[in-house]
N, C-alpha and C positions, 0 to 999 in steps of 0.2 A: 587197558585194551591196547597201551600202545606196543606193547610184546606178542600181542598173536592177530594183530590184521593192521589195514593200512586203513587213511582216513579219506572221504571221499567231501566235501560240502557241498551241503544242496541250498539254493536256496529261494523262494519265492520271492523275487524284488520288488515285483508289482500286484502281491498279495491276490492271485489270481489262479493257483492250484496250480500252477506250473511252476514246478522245480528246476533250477538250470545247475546243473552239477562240474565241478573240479574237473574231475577228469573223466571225459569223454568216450573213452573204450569202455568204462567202470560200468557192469551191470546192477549198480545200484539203483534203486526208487526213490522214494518219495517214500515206500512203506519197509520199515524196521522190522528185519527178520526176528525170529525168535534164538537170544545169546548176543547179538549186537548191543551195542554200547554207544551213545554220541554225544556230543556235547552243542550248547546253544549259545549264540552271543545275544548279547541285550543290546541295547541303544544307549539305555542308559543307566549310571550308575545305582545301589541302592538294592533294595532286596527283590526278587524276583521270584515268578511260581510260573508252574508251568501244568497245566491240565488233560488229561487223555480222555476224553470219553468214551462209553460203550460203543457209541455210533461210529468215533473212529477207528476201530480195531476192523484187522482183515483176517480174512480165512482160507486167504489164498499164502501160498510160500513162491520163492523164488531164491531157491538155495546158489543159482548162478552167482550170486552177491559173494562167496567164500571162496571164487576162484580153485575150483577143486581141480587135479593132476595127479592122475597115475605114476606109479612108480616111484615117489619123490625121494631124490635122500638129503639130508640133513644134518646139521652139527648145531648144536644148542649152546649158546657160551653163558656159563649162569656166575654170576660175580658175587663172592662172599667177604665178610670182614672176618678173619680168623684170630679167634680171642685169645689171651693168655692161657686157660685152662684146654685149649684146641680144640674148642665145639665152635660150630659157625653161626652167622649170621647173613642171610641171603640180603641183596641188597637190588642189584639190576640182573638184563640179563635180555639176549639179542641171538637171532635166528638167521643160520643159512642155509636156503634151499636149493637142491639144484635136478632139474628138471629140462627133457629136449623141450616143452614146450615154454620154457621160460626164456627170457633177454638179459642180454648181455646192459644193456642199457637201464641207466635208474628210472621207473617210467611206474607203472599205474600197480605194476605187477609187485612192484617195491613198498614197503611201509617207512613212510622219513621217522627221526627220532626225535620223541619230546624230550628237553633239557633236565633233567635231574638237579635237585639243590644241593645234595653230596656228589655219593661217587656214582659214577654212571659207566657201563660198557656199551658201545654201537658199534656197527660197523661201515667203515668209511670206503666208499664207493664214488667217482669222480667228484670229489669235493663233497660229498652230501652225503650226512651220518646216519645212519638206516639202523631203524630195530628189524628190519625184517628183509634181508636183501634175498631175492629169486635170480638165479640166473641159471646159463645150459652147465646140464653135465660137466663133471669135474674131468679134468685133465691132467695131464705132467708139465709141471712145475705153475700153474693156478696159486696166486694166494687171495688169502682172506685179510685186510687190515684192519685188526681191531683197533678202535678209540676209547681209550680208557681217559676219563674226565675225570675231575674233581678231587682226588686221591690226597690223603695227609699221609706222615709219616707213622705206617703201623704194617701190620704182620695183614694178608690178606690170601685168598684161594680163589684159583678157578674151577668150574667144573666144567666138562666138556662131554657132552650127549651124543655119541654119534649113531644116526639108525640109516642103515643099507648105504655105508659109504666102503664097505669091503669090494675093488678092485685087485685082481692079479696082478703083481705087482708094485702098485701103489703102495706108499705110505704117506702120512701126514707126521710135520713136526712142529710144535710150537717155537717159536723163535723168540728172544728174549735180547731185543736189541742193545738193552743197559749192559746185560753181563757177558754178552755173546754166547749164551747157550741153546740148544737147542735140543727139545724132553717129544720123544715120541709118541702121539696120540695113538690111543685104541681105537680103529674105526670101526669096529664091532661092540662097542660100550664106552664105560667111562671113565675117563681121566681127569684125575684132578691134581692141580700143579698149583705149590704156592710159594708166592714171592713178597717183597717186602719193599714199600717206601720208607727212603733212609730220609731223614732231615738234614736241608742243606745241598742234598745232591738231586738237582735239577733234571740231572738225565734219566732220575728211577722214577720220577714223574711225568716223564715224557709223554704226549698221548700217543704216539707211534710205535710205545716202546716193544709192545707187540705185533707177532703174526702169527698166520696161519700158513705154511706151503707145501706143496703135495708134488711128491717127486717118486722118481722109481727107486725101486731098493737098493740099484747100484749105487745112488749117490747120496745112502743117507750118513749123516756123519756121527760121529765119535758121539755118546753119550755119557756122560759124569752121572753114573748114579749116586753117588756118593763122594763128600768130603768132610773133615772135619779135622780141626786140628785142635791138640790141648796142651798146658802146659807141663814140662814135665823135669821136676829140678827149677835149674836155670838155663833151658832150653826147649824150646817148642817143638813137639812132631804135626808133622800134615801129615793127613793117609790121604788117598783118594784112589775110585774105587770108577772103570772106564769099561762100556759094553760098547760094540759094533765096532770095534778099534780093526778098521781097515787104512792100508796105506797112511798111516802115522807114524809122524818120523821120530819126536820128542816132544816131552811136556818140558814147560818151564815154567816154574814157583814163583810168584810173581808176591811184593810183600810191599803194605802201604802202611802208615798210620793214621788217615786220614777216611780212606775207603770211596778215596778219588783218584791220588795219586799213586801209582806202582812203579816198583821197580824189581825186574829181573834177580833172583838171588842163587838160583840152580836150575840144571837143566840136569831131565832124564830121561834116559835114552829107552824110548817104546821096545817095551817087548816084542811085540807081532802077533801077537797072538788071533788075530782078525776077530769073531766072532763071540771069542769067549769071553766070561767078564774076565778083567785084572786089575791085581791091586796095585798099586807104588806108595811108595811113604818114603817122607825127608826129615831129615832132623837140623832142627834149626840153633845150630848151637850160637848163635848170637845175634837175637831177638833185638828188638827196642828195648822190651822190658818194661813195658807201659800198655799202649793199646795197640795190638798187631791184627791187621787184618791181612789174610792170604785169599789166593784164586790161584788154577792151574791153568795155561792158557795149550793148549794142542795145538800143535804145527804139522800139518798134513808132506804128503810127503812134494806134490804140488802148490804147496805156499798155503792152502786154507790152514786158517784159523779159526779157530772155537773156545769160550771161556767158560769155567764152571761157574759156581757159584760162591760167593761173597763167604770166608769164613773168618769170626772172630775171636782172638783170647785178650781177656783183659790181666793182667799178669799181676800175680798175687807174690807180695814179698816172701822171701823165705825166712823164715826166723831164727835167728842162729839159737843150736842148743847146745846147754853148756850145767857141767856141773863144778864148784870150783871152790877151793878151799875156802874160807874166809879171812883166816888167818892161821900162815906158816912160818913159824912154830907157832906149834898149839899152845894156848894159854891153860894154865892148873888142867891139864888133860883130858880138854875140851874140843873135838874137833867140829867146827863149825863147817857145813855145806851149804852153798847156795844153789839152787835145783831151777832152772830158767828155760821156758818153754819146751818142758818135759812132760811127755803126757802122762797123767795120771795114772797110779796105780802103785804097786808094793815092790821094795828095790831092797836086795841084798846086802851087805855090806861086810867084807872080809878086811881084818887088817893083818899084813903078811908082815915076816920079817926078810933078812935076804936072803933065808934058807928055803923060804915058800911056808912055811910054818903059821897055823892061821892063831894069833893073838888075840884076837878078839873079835867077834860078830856080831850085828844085830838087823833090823828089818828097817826101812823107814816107809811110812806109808804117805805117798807122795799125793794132795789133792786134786792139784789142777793143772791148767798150762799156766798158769802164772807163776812168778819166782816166788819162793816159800826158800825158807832156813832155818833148818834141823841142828841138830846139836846129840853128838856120839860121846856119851862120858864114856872115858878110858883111863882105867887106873891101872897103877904099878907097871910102868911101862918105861922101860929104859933109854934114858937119851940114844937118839941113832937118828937114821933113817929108814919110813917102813913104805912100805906100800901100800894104800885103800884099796880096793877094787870090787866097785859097785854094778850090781847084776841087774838087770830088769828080767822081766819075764819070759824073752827068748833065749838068758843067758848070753847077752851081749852085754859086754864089760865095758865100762871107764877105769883106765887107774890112774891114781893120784900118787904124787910121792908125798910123804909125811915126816915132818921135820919134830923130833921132842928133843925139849933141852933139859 
């Protein structure tokens, strides 16, 4: 119940049918509407019961208790754990409304937040974390502070509900104080944005590390729909991939092994493009070569900044390939080849003379990527020097030179 009302206590102290209630404006009773929910304290420890009788049931209602408002609009913030296989797991989940007949003030109108023993989302309104904050109609530049509690290091989602927060003008953006991004909400439905608690880095567990802030369309910023970077060779490409690109002047590549520390590694110079999406992409031709994490950071043409998102490659060695005599000169007219991280399949085999004249051919069929050594009997073959020249199946050659004595 603590997700969709506030909590009111009543209580008779001197067991005499008078109830003296929490808060004071609160049109609550003494009698529990139908869908309410409450909780009771004992005195003392140990198992306890608790009795309703026929006699005390009412037949009267008194729906004032739901604090009902016209017009209301709304953003639901519903918090998920998102799994390896990328289905979810709902976990909390905290409401704002906003309404002219509601306060600016955290007061009777507000539901405070019970503690969570994991993760937990509220929101944080002058020092006091609320499932349920009511305040007036939304305006230009309003934010929402979410409080994100409890969080370990794993993959997680938000979802975001919005009903009758379409304003002319207006837009809402998520802000992601860890990375500096900022992902544009739908206020006509829903948005779901997901980020990650890294291990070790204190600031992705931040409870502030979110918000909410609603600004007019002149001033919403640069968007990273997109980045990713992989490796390729013995060099890394970043793409990344920018909508709403107004007045930006240059991105810079910013490159950490840590995914605390960065450092500056290129800058590139903004299209202009304003409103359409665009791509840019860098090649990193001289990586760590170990664990590379990249982020793009946007430099406005007025000094704002904005960062994307967190990307990593863990860099896989290259394996040298190699095919190579065994022994030159061949022994009794034997040529021995060793085949070393060669993918598998069926490979040609020509022996030339220096006139190009093919002497002798055959097939090897090659099993694995592991090294394997084959053996080409070759008779009646004149001391010289010849040429192998081994085909795979694109008709890409290796040649060998060939020594017989």
């Amino acid at each position: 119940m603590n997700q969709v009302g506030g909590y009111v206590v009543l209580d008779d102290v001197l067991n005499t049918g008078t109830f003296t209630k929490s808060v004071s404006a609160s049109a609550q009773t003494n009698v529990l509407q139908s869908g309410q929910a409450f909780l009771i304290e004992t005195l003392n420890t140990g198992a306890a019961s608790f009795v309703v009788n026929e006699s005390s049931k009412s037949t009267t209602n008194n729906n004032l208790v739901f604090r009902p408002a016209s017009s209301i609009s709304s953003i639901t913030t519903n918090l998920y754990l998102l799994n390896t296989d990328s289905s979810t797991s709902f976990i909390d989940g905290a409401l704002a409304q906003f309404n002219a007949a509601f306060n600016s003030a955290v007061d009777w109108q507000d539901a405070l937040k019970l503690g969570n023993i994991n993760e937990g989302i509220g929101l944080l309104r002058s020092a006091k974390n609320l499932s349920i904050e009511r305040r007036p109609n939304i305006i230009t530049n309003d934010t929402l502070f979410l409080k994100l509690t409890g969080t370990t290091a794993r993959d997680y989602q938000f979802e975001f509900v919005a009903a009758n927060m379409q304003q002319p003008g207006m837009i809402g953006t998520l802000v992601d104080n860890y990375l500096g991004t900022s992902t544009t909400l739908n206020l006509s439905g829903t948005t779901k944005v997901n980020f990650s608690v890294i291990s070790g880095v204190t600031a992705s567990t931040g409870a502030n590390r979110f918000m909410i802030v609603f600004n007019s369309i002149g001033t919403l910023p640069v968007t990273f729909t997109n980045i990713e970077a992989y490796q390729q060779n013995t060099s890394i490409v970043v793409n990344w991939k920018v909508a709403n690109e107004f007045n930006i002047a240059q991105y810079e590549v910013e490159r950490s092994t840590d995914g605390k520390n960065f450092t500056k590694v290129n800058i590139v110079i903004a299209k202009g493009e304003n409103n359409s999406s665009v791509n840019y992409n860098w090649l990193d031709t001289e990586p760590f070569l170990r664990n590379d994490f990249y982020r793009i950071k946007s430099v406005g043409i007025d000094g704002s900044i904005h960062y994307s998102t967190l990307v990593n490659v863990v860099f896989k060695k290259i394996q040298t390939r190699s095919i190579i005599v065994c022994s030159n000169p061949v022994i009794n007219g034997e040529i021995k080849l060793s085949l070393k991280n060669i993918p598998a399949g069926n490979y040609s085999c020509n022996l030339l003379n220096s006139a190009g004249q093919i002497l002798f051919t055959s097939t090897i069929n090659h099993i694995s990527l592991t090294e394997e050594t084959t053996v080409l009997p070759v008779k009646n073959v004149e001391k010289g020097i010849y040429n192998l020249q081994v085909k795979d199946k694109n008709d890409e050659s290796t040649v060998l030179k060939i020594i017989f004595n």
